[in-house]
C-alpha positions in Angstrom: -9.4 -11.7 22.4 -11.1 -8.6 23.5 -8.3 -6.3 22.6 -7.7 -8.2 19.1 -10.9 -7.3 18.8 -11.0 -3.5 19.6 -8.2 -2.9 17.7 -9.6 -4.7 14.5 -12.8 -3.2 14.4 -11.3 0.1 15.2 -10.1 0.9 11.2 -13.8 -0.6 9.9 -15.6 3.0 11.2 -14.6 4.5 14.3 -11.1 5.1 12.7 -11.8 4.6 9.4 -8.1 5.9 7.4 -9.8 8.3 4.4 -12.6 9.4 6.2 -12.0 9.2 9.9 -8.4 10.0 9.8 -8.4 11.6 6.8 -4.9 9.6 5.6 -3.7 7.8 2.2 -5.9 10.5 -0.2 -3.6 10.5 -2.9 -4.9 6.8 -3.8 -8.3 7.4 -2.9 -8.5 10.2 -5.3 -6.2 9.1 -8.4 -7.3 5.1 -8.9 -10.4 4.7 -7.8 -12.1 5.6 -11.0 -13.8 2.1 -11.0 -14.3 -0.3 -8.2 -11.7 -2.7 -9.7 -9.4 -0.3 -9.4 -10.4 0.6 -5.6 -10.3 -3.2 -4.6 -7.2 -3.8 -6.2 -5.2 -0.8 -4.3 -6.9 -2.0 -1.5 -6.0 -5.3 -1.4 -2.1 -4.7 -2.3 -2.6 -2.1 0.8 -4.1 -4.8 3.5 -0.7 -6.9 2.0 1.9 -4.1 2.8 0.0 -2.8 5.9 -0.4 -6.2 7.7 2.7 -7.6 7.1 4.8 -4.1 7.8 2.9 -4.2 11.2 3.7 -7.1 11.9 7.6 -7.1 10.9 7.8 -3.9 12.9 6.4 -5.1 16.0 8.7 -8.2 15.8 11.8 -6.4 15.3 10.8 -3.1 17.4 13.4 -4.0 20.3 16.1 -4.0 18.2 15.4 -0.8 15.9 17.8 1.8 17.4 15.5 4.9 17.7 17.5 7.4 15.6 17.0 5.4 12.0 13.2 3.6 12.6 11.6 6.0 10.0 14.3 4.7 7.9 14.3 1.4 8.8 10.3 1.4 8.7 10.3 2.5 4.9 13.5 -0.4 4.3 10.8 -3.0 5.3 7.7 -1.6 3.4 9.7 -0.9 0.5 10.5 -4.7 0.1 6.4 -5.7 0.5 5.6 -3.5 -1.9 8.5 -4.7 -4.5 7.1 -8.2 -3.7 3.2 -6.8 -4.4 4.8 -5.2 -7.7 5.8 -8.9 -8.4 2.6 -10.5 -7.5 0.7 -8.0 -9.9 3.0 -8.2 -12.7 2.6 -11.9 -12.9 -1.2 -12.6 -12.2 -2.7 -9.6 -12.5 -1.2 -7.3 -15.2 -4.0 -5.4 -16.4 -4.9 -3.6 -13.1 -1.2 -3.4 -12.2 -0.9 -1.0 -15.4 -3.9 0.8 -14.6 -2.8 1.8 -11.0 0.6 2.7 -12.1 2.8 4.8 -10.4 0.8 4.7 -7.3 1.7 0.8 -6.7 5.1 1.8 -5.7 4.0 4.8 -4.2 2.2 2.8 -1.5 6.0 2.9 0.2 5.5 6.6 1.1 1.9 6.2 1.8 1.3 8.3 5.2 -1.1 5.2 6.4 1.2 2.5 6.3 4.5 4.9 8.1 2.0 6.6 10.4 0.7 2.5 11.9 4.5 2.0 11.8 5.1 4.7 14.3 2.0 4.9 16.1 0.9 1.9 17.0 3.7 -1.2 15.5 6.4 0.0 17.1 4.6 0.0 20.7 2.6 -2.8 20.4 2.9 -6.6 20.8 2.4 -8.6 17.2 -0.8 -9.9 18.1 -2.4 -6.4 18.2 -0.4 -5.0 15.3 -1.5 -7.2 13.1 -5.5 -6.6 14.1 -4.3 -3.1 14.0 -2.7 -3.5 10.0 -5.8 -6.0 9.1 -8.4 -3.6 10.3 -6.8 -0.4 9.2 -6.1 -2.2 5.6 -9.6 -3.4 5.6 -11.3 -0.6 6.4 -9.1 1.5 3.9 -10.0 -1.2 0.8 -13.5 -0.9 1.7 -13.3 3.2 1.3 -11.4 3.0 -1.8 -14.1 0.0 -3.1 -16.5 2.3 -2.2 -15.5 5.3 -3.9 -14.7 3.7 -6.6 -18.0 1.8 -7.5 -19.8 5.0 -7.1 -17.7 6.9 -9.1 -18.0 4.2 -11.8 -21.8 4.3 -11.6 -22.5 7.2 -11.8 -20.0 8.1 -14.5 -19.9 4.9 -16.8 -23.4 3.2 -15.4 -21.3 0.0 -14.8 -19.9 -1.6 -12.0 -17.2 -4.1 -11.5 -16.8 -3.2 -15.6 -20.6 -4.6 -15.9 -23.5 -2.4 -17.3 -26.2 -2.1 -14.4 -28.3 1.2 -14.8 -31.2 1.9 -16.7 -31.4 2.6 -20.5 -31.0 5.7 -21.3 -29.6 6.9 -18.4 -27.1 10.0 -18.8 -24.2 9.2 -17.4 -21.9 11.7 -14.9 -18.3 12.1 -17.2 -17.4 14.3 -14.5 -17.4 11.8 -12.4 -14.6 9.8 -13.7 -12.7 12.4 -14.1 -10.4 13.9 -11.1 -13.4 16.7 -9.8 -15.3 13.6 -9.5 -12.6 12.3 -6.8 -12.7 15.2 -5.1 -16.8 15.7 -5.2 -17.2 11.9 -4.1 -14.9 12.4 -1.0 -16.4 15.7 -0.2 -20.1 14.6 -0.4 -19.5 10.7 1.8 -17.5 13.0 4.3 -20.8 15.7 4.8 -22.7 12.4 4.7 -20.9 11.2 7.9 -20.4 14.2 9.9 -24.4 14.9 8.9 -25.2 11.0 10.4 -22.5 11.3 13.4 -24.1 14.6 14.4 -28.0 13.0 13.9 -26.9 9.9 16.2 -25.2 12.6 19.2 -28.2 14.9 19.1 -30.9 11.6 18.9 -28.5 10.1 22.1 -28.3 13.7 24.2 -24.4 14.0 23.2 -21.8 16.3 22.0 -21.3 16.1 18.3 -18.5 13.7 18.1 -15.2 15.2 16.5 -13.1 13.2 14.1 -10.1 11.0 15.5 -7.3 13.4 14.3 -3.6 12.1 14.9 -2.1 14.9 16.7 1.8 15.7 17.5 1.7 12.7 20.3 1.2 10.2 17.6 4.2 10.8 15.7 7.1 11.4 18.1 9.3 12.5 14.9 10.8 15.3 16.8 11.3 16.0 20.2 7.6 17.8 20.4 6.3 14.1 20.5 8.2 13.5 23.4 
């Protein structure tokens, strides 16, 4: 249970995808102009992720080495046609608000680089706390970014009026500078709070878990 654990809780803040690992931007900047939109990419993310990781790790015995990258975009190609589906027929609205980036989850660098990093080595058990916590932990930074954004540059959230009257809203912030103001600003937040808790503890400032050539094993420099 320990190491279900470890690896579930790993994607909630110590390797938290957008901000951590800094992986998947292109969603986190382009939909997340309201919450809705965040939770909804989110959610259709935890889908593919979870059950890619877990399909991999099943078959990752009989995947001949040469064609996995191939065969790894094969399987989330047909979760995120079935996501497509699922969103056409019960939730149509935010399906035409996210758009192209629905199908672009295929080619999203999150779900290939758990593929190769960690499904492909791991028993199922541990992939799949490794594609919940990794999908969970990117939903909640998309949610996030999004339900600011939409605050601060609407005054609603979750499509519901909540400031103060007349308050002045942000239009920059909805707008794609907003995206990349919001990211810049919660990643200075987190360095500035990583660095406070190292110093307050007598520790090195903590650097961010960057994948680096190991991870990937594309080419024979990951060997």
């Amino acid at each position: 249970m320990q190491p279900f654990l470890k690896e579930f809780t790993k994607g909630l803040w110590k390797e938290l995808p957008p901000f951590r690992l800094v992986l998947g931007l292109c969603p986190v900047l382009a939909v997340t102009k309201s919450a809705d939109n965040g939770l909804g990419m989110g959610a259709a993310v935890i889908f593919v992720l979870t059950l890619s990781n877990l399909i991999i790790s099943l078959v990752r015995h009989i995947i001949p080495k040469k064609v996995r990258i191939a065969c790894f975009i094969a399987i989330s190609a047909t979760l995120v046609v079935a996501v497509e589906l699922l969103m056409q027929a019960y939730a149509y609205p935010l399906y035409q608000q996210l758009g192209i980036f629905v199908p672009l989850i295929v080619v999203n660098c999150l779900i290939l680089g758990r593929a190769e990093a960690f499904a492909a080595k791991n028993p199922v058990p541990l992939a799949i706390a490794d594609g919940l916590g990794m999908g969970m932990g990117f939903a909640m930074s998309l949610t996030f970014i999004g339900g600011l954004r939409e605050l601060l540059g609407a005054g609603t959230l979750f499509g519901k009026y909540i400031m103060w009257e007349g308050f002045q809203p942000f239009a920059v912030m909805v707008e794609a500078p907003g995206a990349f103001l919001c990211l810049g600003l919660i990643l200075c937040a987190m360095n500035a709070f990583n660095h406070w808790q190292a110093r307050r503890k007598g520790q090195d400032a903590p650097e961010n878990p960057m994948p680096g050539c190991e991870s990937c094993r594309a080419c024979s420099h990951g060997k």
